[in-house]
N, C-alpha and C positions, 0 to 999 in steps of 0.2 A: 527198743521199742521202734516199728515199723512207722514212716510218717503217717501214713491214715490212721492207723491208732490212737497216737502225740494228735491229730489234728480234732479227730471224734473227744475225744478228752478235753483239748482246750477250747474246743468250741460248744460244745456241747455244757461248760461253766461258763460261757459267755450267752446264754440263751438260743444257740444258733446250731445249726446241724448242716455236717460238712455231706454234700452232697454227691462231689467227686472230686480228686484230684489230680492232676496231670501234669508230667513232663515233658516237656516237647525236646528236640536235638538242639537246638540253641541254648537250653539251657531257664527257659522259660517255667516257670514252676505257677500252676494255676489252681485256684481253689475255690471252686462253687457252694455257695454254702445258701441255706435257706431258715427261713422261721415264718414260727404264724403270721399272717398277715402281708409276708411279703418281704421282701429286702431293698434299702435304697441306697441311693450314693454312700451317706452317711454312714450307714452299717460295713459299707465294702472296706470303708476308711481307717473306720475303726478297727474290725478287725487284719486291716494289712497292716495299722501301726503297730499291734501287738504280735503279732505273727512273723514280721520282722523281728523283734526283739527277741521273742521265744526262739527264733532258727539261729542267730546267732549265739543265743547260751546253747541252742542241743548241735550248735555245729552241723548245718541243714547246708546242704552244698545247691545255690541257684545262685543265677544271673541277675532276673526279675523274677518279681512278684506281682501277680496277677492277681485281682480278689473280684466276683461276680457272683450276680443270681444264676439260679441252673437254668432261667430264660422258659419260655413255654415249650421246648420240645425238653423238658427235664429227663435226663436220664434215669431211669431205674435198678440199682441196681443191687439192695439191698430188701433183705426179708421187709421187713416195715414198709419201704415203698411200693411193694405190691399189696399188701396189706391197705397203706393210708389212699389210695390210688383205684381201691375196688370201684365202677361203675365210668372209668374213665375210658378213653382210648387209647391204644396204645399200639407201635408199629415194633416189633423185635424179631430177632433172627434168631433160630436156633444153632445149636454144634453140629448135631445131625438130624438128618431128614425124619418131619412125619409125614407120613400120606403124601411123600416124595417132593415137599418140598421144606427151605428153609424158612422162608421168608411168610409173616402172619400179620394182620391186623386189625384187631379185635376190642371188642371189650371185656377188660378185666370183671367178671363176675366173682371170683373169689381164690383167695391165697390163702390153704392152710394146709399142716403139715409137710410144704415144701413142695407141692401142686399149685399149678397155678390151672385157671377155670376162664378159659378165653372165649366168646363169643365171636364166631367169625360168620360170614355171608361166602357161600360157597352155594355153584348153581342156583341162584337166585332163594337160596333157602338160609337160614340159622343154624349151624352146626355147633355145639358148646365141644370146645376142644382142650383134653387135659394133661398138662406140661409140664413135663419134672424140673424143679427149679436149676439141676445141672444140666440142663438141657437150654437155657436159655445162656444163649451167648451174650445178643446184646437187645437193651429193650428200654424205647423211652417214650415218653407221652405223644399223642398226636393232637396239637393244636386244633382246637374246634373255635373257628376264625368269623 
């Protein structure tokens, strides 16, 4: 079993939904997790004490243990999160060029059957612009501050 697998599985029986995971060269092992209503110190706490314990029974090779909310610029990167995120903003890159270029950002108007429905402002007009979800390299919320 893949760690984000082991991690969506054990979190996901803890109430919490693992958001992204990352290893940094140091050895840094981090784990952004979220649920309704938010996440706080206490929730990080909780699940870094059990998350330790589960890596040492599956033999999880880090240094540290990072544990966080995905913060307001949350990354997307999951069916669902385009989905739960429709009417949001959102700044992502594509793999390759549409209408020459990569870089977009829009509002999410709708994610389904692995399209994604982006509302962008181009020459001062609305253009609803539509994205195959293997086209979206990286893509995460944009703070409205």
């Amino acid at each position: 079993m893949d760690l984000e697998t082991l991690l969506d599985k054990t979190l996901s029986g803890l109430g919490y939904e693992c958001v992204d995971v990352e290893m940094t060269s140091q050895g840094t092992l981090r784990v952004f997790i979220d649920q309704e209503g938010g996440i706080t110190v206490d929730d990080c706490a909780t699940v870094s004490h059990h998350l330790s314990h589960l890596f040492t029974v599956e033999n999880v090779d880090y240094k540290r243990l990072e544990v966080s909310s995905p913060g307001l610029d949350r990354v997307l990167k999951k069916d669902r999160d385009f989905e739960r995120f429709v009417g949001s903003t959102v700044r992502l890159e594509t793999r390759l060029p549409v209408n020459g270029q990569k870089k977009f950002v829009g509002i999410i108007q709708s994610y389904e059957g692995g399209k994604l429905t982006l509302r962008i402002h181009k020459d001062k007009e609305e253009t609803d612009l539509v994205l195959a979800r293997e086209n979206i390299d990286r893509a995460r919320l944009k703070p409205e501050i």
